[in-house]
C-alpha positions in Angstrom: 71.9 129.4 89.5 75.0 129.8 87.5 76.3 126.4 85.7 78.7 125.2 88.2 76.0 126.0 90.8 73.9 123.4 88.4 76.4 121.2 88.2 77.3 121.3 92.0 73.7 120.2 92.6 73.7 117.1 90.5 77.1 115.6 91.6 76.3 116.4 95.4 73.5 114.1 95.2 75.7 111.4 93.9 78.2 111.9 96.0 75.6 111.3 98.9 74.5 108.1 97.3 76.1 104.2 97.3 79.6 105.2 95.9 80.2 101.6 95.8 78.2 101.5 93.5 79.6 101.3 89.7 76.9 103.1 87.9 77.0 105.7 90.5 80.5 106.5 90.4 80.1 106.4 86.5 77.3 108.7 86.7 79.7 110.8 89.2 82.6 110.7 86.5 80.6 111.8 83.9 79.2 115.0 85.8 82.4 116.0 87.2 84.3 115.3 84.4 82.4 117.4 81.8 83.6 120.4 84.2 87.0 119.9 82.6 85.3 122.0 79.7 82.7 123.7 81.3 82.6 127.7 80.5 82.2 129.6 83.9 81.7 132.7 82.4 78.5 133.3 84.1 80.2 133.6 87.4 81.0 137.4 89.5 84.2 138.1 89.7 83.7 137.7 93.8 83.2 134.0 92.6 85.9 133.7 90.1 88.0 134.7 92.7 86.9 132.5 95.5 87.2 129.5 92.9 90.7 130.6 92.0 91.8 131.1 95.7 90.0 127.4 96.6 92.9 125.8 95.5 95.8 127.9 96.1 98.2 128.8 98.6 98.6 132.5 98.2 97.2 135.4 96.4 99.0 138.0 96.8 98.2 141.2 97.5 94.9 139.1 98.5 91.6 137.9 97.1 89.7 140.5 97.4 92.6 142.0 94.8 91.8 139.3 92.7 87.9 140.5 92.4 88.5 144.4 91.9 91.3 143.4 89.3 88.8 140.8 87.0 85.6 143.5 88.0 88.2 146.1 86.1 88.7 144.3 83.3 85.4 143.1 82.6 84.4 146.9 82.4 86.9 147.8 80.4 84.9 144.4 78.2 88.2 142.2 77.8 89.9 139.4 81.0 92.9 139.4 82.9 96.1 138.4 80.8 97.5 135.5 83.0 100.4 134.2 82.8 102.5 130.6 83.3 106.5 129.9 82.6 107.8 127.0 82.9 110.8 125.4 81.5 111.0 122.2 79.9 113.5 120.4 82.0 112.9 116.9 81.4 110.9 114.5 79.4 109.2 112.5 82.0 106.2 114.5 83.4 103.8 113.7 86.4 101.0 114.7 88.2 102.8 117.5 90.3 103.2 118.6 86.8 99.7 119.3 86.0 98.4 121.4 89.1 99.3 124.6 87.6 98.0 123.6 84.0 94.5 123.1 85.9 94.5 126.4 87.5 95.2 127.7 84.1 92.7 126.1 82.0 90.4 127.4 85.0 91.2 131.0 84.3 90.8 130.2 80.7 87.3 128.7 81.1 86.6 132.1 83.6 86.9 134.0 80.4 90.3 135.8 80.9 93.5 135.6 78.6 96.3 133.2 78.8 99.8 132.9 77.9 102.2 130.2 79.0 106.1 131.9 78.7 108.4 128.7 77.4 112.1 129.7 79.2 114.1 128.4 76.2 116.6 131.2 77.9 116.0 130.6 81.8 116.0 126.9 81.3 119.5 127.2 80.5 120.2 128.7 83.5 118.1 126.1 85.4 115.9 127.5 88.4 117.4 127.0 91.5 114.3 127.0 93.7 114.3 124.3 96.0 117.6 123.1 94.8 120.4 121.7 96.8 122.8 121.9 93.8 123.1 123.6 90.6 120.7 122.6 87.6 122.5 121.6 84.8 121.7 123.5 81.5 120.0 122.5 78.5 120.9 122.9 75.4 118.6 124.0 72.3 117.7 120.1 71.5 117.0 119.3 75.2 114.8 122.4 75.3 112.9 121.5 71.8 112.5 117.6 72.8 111.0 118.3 76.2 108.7 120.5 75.3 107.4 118.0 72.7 106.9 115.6 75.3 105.1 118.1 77.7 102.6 119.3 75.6 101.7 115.7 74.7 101.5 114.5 78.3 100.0 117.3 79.9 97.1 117.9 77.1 94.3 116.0 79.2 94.4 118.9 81.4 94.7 121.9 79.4 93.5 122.9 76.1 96.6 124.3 74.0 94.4 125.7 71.2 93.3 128.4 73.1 96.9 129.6 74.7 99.5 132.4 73.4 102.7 130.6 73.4 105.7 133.2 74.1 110.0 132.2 74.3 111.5 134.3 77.2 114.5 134.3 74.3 112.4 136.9 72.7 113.4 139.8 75.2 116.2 138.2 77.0 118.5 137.0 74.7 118.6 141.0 73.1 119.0 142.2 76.7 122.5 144.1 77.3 124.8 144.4 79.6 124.6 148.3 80.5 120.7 147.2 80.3 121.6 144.5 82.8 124.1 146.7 85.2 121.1 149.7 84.9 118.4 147.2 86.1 120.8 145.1 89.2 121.5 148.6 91.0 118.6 149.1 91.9 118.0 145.7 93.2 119.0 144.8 97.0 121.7 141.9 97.0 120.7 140.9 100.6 116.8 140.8 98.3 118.2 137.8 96.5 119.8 136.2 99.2 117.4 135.8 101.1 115.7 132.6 99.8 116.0 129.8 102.5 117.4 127.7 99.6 120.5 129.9 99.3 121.3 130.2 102.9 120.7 126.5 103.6 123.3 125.6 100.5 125.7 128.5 101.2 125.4 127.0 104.9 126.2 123.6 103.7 129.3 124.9 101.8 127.5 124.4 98.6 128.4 126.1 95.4 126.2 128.8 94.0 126.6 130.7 90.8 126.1 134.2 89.9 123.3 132.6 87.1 121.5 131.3 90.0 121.4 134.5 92.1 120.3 136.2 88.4 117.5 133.6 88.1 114.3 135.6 89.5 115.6 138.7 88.0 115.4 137.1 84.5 111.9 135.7 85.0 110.9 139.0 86.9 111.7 140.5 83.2 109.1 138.1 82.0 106.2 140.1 83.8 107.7 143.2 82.7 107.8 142.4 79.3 104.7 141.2 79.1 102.6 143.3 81.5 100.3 140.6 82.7 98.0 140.7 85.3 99.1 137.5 87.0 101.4 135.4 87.9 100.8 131.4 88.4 104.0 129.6 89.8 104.3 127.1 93.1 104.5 127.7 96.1 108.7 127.4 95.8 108.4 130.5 93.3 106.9 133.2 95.7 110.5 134.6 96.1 110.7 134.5 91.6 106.8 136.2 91.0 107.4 138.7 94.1 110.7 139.9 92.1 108.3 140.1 89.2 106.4 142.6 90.8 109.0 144.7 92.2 111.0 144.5 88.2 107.3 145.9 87.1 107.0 148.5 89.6 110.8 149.8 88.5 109.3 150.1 85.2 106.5 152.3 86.4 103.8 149.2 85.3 101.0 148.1 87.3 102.4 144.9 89.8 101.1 141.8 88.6 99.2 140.1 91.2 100.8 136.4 92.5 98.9 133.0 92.1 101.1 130.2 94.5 99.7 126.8 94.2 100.8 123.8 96.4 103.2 121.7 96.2 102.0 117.6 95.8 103.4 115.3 98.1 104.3 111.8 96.6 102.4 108.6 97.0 105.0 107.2 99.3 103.4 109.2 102.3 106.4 110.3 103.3 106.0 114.4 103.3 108.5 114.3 100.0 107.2 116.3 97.3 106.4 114.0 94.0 109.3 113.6 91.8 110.8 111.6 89.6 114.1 111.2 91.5 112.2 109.7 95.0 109.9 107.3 92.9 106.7 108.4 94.7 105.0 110.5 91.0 102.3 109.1 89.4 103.3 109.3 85.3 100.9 110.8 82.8 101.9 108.3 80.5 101.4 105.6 82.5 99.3 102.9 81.5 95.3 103.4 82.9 95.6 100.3 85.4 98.9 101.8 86.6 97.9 105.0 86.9 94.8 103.7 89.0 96.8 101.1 91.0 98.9 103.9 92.3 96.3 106.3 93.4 95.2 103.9 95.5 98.3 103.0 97.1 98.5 106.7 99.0 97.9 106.7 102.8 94.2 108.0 103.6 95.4 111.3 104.2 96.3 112.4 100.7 92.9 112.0 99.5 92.0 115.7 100.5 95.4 117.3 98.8 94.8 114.7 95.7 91.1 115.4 95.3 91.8 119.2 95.1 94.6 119.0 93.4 93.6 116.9 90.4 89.8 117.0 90.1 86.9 119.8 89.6 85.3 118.9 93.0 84.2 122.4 95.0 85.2 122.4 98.6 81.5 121.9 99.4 82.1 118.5 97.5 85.2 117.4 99.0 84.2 118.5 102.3 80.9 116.3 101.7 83.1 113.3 100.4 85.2 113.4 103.6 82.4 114.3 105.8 80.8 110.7 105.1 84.3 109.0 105.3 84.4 110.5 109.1 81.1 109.3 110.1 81.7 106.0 108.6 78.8 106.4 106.1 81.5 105.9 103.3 84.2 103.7 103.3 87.8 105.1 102.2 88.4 102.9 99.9 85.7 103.9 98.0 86.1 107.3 98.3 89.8 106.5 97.1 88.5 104.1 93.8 86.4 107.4 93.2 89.7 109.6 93.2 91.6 107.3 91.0 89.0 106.9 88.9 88.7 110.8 88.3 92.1 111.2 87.3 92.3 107.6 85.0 88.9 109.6 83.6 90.8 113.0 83.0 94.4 111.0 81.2 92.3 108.3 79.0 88.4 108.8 79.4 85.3 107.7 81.3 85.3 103.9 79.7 89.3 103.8 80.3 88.3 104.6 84.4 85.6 102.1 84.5 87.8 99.5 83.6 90.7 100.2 85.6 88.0 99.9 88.3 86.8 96.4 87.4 90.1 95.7 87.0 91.7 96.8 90.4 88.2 95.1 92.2 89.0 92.3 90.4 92.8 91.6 91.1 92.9 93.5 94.9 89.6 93.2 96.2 87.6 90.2 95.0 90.7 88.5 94.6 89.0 87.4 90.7 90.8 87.7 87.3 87.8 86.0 85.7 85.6 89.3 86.6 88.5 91.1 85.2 87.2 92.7 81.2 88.8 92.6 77.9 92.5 90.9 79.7 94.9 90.1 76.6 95.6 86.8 76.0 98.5 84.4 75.3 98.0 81.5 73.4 100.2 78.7 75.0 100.7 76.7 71.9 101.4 79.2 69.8 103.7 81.6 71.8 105.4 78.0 73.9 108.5 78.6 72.2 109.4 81.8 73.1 111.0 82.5 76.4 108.6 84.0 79.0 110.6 87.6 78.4 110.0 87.7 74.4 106.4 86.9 75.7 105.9 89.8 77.7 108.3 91.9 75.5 106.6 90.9 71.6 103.5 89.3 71.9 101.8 91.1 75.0 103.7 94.0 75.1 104.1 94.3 78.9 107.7 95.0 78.9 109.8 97.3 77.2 112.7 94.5 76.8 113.9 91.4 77.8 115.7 92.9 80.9 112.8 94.6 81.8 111.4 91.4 82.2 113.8 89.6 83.9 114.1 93.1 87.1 110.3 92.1 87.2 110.9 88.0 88.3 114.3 89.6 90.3 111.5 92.0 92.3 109.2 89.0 92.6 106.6 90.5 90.6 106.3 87.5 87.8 104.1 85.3 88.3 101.7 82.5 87.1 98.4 81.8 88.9 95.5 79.3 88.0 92.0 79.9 89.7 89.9 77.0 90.3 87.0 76.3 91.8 89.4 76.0 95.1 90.5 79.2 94.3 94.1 80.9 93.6 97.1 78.8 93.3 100.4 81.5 92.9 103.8 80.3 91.6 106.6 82.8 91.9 108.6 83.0 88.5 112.4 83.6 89.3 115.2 85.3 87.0 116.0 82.2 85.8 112.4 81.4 84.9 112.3 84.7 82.3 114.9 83.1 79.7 113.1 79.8 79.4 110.5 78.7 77.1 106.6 79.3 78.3 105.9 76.0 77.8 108.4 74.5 79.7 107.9 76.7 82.5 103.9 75.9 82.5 104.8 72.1 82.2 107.1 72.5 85.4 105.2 75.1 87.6 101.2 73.9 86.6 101.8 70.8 86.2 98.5 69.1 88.2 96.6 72.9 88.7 93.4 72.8 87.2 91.8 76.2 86.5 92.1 79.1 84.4 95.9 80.4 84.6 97.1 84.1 84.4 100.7 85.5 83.5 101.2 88.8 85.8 103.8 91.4 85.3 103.8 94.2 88.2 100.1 95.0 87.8 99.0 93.8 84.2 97.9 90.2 83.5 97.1 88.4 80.2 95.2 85.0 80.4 96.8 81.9 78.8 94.9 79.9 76.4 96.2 76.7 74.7 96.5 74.7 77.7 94.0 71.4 79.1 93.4 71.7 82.9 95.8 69.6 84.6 98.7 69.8 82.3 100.7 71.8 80.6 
């Protein structure tokens, strides 16, 4: 048995088991976790190919491709040389983000050769794919910024030690124009046209640049000047890889084969793909309890995409998982908690999951902040001077300024709320509230409530110390 097969074993037993359960899903966590770095060398290259495809959309020319290419290579005693561009647009990166770095550190962990193309060149263009206006450019600092920040955020998924790092500037910025003029005749016009995003903007009375109709035959020149094997990209790319193999063929080089993986829908449930822009991403650099929160926030029927999107889960696993949610075995929400808790696992670690857990059981299903671990805490008497923002914003850190903390009373998401032996008692803090002292606030709004009192922000809460039950 090879050691995913081993592996496969172990967490299918778990996965049959109470996974409401804390020390089963930890036990879960751990197993599938430890994937994240497990070498699958040991597998044929019918299986590396069928593990690859699992969690794709397309591979093109097809699967069985894959195998005879990775069989080839493995004679010949080296991997495939795969490859991933992407350019840095922005600084903010999510979830959607990461679903071609995990396919990537898959074919590392496979045994084969990677390199991940940074378009310094083509992100100042701006890829047009899926676009319903022209990207605007980046300059040199933009480029070198964003990166920064991707690496950083994206590094729980993929290991960056063991990746060639290329600049499409390299062979682009030296191309020529005669070079250029040589390459576009023997390129069909009606070729580039064709992508649905095109007609639908040229239909619209949209602009679209000559750069934009350029854009595939720039990262086409990618696979040509690197001669890889394959091509990762979405599923919006097939049009840009495909060019890629017809720019290699011109050249008389072997076609690289195409990798497509799907696009993630956002947590809004609405069929929108995640983004920034609609609000409905998950942030890697949000904080664990956000991150968790989130996740399970998403309609029942994302759990499938999510689960093989983010985790190491086989579709024997996933199909066992949902298998038990149909016959009622297996509640959803705990086969949600066990989702979030796979990716909190993946951004911050195993004891950074757990406690995200106890922490959402705590504030959304028991309905208990006293269960809730290792809460912050504001001392009353020493912090009653400061407004209720410079609380959040200095001393608990909740905020990132004194505004931020007033849009979270406008949204009606500041609150205080004592627990008693009666239970929860919740008291709304308005705009007004956020720019007045703590202790006068606590003097007006818990004046009487006995009990243990919380501040909450959105979805963290600190406790507050310093006060006697019954008064301020």
């Amino acid at each position: 048995m090879t050691r995913l097969g081993e592996s496969v074993a172990r967490a299918s037993a778990l996965l049959s088991a109470d996974l409401s359960s804390d020390g089963t899903v930890r036990e879960l966590l751990q197993e599938t976790g430890e994937r994240r770095y497990l070498d699958l060398t040991d597998l044929s290259a019918k299986e590396q190919a069928e593990l690859i495809a699992s969690r794709t959309v397309e591979v093109l020319p097809g699967v069985e491709k894959l195998a005879e290419r990775i069989e080839e290579r493995r004679a010949a005693g080296r991997g495939l040389h795969v490859k991933l561009g992407i350019d840095p647009t922005a600084t903010d990166v999510h979830l959607g983000h990461a679903v071609p770095l995990i396919i990537l550190s898959r074919f590392q962990r496979l045994g084969h050769d990677v390199t991940l193309i940074i378009g310094d060149f083509t992100a100042k263009i701006g890829d047009p794919s899926g676009r319903t206006a022209e990207r605007p450019p980046l300059t040199d600092e933009d480029i070198a910024h964003n990166l920064a920040t991707y690496r950083e955020q994206v590094r729980p998924f993929f290991d960056f030690e063991k990746v060639s790092f290329r600049q499409n500037s390299e062979w682009l910025a030296p191309y020529t124009f005669p070079e250029l003029l040589g390459l576009l005749a023997q390129v069909p016009a009606s070729q580039l046209l064709q992508r649905e995003d095109f007609r639908n903007r040229l239909a619209a009375g949209s602009g679209l640049t000559m750069t934009e109709l350029l854009y595939p035959i720039a990262q086409g020149l990618d696979s040509v000047a690197l001669e890889c094997d394959v091509e990762l990209g979405g599923s919006d790319q097939l049009l840009n890889l495909q060019m890629g193999r017809k720019l290699m063929e011109l050249r008389g080089q072997r076609p690289q084969l195409v990798v497509t993986m799907p696009l993630i829908e956002g947590t809004d449930g609405t069929g929108a793909k995640m983004s920034k822009s609609k609000g409905n991403y998950v942030g890697l650099s949000a904080p664990a309890d956000d991150v968790f929160g989130k996740i399970m926030s998403v309609p029942d029927r994302l759990m499938e995409p999510y689960l093989k999107a983010w985790t190491e889960w086989t579709d024997e696993e996933v199909a066992l998982a949902l298998g038990r949610v149909a016959d009622r075995s297996l509640h959803p929400m705990d086969l949600k908690k066990v989702l979030a808790g796979e990716v909190v696992s993946a951004l911050y670690g195993l004891d950074a999951a757990m406690a995200a857990r106890a922490g959402f059981v705590a504030q959304f299903s028991k309905k208990s902040f006293a269960d809730v671990e290792s809460l912050p805490v504001v001392d009353a008497g020493e912090h009653g001077a400061l407004t209720v923002a410079a609380v959040l914003t200095t001393a608990l850190e909740f905020t990132p300024s004194a505004s931020a903390a007033r849009r979270l009373a406008k949204q009606n998401a500041l609150r205080l709320v004592v627990e008693g032996a009666s239970g929860q008692s919740t008291h709304v803090l308005a705009e007004a509230d956020a720019v007045r002292p703590l202790a006068e606030v606590l003097a007006e709004k818990l004046s009487g409530d006995e009990g243990t009192a919380y501040l909450k922000a959105g979805r963290k809460l600190a406790q507050i110390t310093g006060r006697q039950a019954g008064t301020a």
